[in-house]
N, C-alpha and C positions, 0 to 999 in steps of 0.2 A: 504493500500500500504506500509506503516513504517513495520506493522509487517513483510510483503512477501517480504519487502528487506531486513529485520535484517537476514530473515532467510534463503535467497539466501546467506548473506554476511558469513552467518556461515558453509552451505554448502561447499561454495569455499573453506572458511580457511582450512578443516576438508581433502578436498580431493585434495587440490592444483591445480583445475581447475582454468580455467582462463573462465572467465561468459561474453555475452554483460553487456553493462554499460545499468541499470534496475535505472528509476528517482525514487528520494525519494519525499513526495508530500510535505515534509516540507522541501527541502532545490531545489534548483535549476534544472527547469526542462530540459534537452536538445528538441531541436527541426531539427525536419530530415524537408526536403521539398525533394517529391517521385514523379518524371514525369511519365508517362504512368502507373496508380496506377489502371485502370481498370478489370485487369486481371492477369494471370498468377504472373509472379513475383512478378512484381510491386505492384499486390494487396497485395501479401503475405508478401511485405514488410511493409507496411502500418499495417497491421493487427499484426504482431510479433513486429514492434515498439510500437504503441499502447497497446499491452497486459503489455509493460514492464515501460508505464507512463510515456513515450517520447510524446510531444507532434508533432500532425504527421501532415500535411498539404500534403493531397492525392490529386495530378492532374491528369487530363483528359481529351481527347479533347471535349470528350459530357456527363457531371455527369447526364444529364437526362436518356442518354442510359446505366449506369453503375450501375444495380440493385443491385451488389455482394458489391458494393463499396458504396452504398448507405445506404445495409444494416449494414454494418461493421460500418459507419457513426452513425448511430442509435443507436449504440451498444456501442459507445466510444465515450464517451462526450470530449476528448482529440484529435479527429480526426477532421479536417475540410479538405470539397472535395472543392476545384475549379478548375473549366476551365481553359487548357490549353492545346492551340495547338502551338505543339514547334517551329514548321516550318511556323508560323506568329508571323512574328516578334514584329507585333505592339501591338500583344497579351501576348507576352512575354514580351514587355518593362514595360506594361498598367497595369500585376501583378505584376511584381518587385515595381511601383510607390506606386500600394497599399500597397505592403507590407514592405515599403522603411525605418517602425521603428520595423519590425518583427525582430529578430538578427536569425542567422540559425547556429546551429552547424554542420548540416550534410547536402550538398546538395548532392544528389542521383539522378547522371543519368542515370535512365531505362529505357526510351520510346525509343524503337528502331523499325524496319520493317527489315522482311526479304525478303519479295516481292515472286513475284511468279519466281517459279526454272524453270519453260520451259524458259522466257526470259531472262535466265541469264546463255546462255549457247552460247560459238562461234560459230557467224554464224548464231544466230537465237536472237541476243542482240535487247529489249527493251531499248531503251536508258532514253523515257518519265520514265519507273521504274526504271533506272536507277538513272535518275536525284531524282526522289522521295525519293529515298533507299539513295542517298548523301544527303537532303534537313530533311531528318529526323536524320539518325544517326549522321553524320559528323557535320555538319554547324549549324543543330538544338540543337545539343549537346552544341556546344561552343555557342552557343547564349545569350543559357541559366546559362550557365555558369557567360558567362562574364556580362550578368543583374543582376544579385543576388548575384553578389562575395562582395560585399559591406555590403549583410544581414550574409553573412560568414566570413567579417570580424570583425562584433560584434559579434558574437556567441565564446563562451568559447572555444569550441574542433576546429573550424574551418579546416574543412575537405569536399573535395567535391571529389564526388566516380561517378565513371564509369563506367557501364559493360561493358568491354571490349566482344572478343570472339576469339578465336585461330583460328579460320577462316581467323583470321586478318593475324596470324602470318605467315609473309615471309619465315622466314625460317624453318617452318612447311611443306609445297611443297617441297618436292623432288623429289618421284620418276617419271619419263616421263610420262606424261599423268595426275599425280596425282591427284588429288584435283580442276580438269578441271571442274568445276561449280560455280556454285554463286559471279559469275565476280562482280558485282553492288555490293552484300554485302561483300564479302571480302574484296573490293577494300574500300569500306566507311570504314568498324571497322581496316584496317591497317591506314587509313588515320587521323582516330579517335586516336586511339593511339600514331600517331605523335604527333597530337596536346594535347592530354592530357600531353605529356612528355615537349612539349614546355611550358604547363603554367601550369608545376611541376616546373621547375626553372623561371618563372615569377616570381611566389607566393611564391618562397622559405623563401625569406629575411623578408617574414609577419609571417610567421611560420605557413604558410599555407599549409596544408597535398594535395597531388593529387593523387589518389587511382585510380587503373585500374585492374579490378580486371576480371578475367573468370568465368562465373558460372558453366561452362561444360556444359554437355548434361543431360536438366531438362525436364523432361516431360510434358512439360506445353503443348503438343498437341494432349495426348494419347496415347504413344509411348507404353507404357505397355500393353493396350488394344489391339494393335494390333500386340504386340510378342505373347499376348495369344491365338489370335484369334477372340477374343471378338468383336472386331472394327476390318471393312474392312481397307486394306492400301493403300491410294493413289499410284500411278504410283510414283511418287515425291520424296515420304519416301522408296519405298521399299530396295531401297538399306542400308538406316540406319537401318530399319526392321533388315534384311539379317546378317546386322554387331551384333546389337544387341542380335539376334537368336543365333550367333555364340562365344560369349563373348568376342570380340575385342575392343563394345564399352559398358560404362558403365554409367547406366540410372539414376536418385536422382529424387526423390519426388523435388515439389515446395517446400513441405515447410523444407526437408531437407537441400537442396541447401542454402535456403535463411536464414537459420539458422546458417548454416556454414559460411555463409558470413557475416551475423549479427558480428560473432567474430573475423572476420578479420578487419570488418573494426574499431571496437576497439581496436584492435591491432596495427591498422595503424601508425606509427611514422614517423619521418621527412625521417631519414633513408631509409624508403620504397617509398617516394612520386617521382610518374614518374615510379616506375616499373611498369613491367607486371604480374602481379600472378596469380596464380590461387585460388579456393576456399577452397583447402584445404592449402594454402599456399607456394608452391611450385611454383618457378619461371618460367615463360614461356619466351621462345627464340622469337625475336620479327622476 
C-alpha cells in the first residue's frame, strides 16, 4: 500500500490532478461508515473506499441477504458489514453504542427508497409508501446522523455526506404539469435537504463538514440495457427510457458516478457545508 501511495502521490504532483485521499498503512487510516452498502451505490462505495485503505464499515438491513457485499467483505480484510436498518431506531442507537470508541471521519448517507411510481402519482397516493419513503430517506437519515455524530466528532476529517437528488429540488418544477410524479420521494429528499442544511450550521462551530451532494442519473437499474434493447422496460421507466433514447438525459456507470463523488467529497471544505451540489460539482438550485 506505501509503495501504491508514493506512487498515486507522484502521479498527482506530475499532472496536477486532485486524487481521493488513498490511507497510507503506516500512518493514519480514515474511516467512512456507508448505510444501504448492499447494492448499487452504496456497495460501490464501500468497495472504491476499500480498494484505497480506508477502512470501511459497510451497513445493511440483512448482511445475510447481501452476497455482492459479502463477497467484497472477503476480499478486504479493511471492510466490516453490519446490520443496519435505519428506520429502527433502537437498531440505530444499539450500533452507535457498539461502536461509541470507533472515531469516523466520513459518515455517508446512502440508504434511500424510491418506492413504487404508480403510488406516487395525484389521485392515486399510497400514503402507507408514502410514510415509508419519509421513515427511510428523511427521518432515517437524520437519525442516523445524529447517533454517530459523536464517532464524527473524533474522526480527523469529520465530515458527514448525503445523497441528496434534484428530484428534491423546488425550484427544478417549472413548467405546468412538470415533474407531476414521485410526490413521496420528492417530497422526502426536498425535506432531506432542509434538514441537512439545518445541521450544516449546527455542526459549523465543531468544524464539522455537511455535504449534500446529487449523484445524477446512475444506472444502478439497467437503464442502458434497456436504451439498447437488451432489457425489456417497465411501464414506470419508459419515459426516462424515451429521454434517454433522445439525449436530454444523461446516464454514469455506478462506478463512474461514485468515483466522481469519491473526489468531491474530498474536496468538501467548511465553505461548501449545507450546499446542494452536484457530482461533478456544480451547484444545484434548491
Amino acid at each position: 500500500m506505501r509503495f501504491l501511495t508514493r506512487v498515486l502521490a507522484v502521479t498527482i504532483a506530475l499532472t496536477g490532478i486532485n486524487a481521493p485521499v488513498a490511507a497510507d498503512s503506516d500512518a493514519y487510516q480514515p474511516t467512512v461508515l456507508v448505510t444501504g452498502s448492499n447494492r448499487g451505490i452504496g456497495l460501490e462505495f464501500a468497495r472504491q473506499y476499500a480498494g484505497l485503505g480506508w477502512q470501511v464499515i459497510a451497513t445493511c438491513r440483512n448482511p445475510a441477504k447481501a452476497g455482492e457485499l459479502q463477497a467484497l467483505a472477503s476480499q478486504y480484510d479493511n471492510l466490516t458489514v453490519k446490520a443496519l436498518d435505519i428506520t429502527d431506531h433502537e437498531a440505530v442507537d444499539t450500533l452507535a453504542a457498539a461502536l461509541s470508541d470507533q472515531p469516523i471521519d466520513l459518515l455517508l448517507n446512502n440508504a434511500a427508497l424510491l418506492g413504487d411510481f404508480n403510488g406516487q402519482y395525484f389521485g392515486q397516493i399510497d400514503y402507507e409508501l408514502f410514510a415509508q419513503v419519509l421513515a427511510v430517506n428523511t427521518i432515517g437519515t437524520l437519525k442516523v446522523s445524529e447517533a454517530f455524530v459523536d464517532n464524527v466528532r473524533a474522526g480527523e476529517m469529520k465530515k458527514i455526506v448525503t445523497l441528496g437528488s434534484a428530484a428534491g429540488s423546488i425550484a427544478a418544477i417549472k413548467a405546468p404539469g412538470g415533474h407531476t410524479d414521485l410526490y413521496a420521494y420528492r417530497a422526502s429528499k426536498a425535506a432531506l435537504h432542509l434538514l441537512m442544511r439545518n445541521l450544516s450550521l449546527e455542526l459549523a462551530d465543531e468544524g464539522i463538514v455537511v455535504g449534500l451532494i446529487n449523484p445524477g442519473l446512475v444506472d444502478t437499474r439497467g437503464f442502458a440495457d434497456m436504451v439498447s434493447g437488451d432489457k425489456e422496460t417497465p411501464a414506470d421507466f419508459q419515459q426516462i427510457v424515451n429521454l434517454l433514447k433522445a439525449g436530454v438525459l444523461q446516464l454514469s456507470t455506478v462506478e463512474e458516478a461514485v468515483s466522481l463523488m469519491i473526489t468531491r467529497i474530498d474536496e468538501l471544505d467548511p465553505e461548501q457545508s449545507g450546499q446542494f451540489i452536484n457530482a461533478d460539482g456544480n451547484p444545484i438550485p434548491w
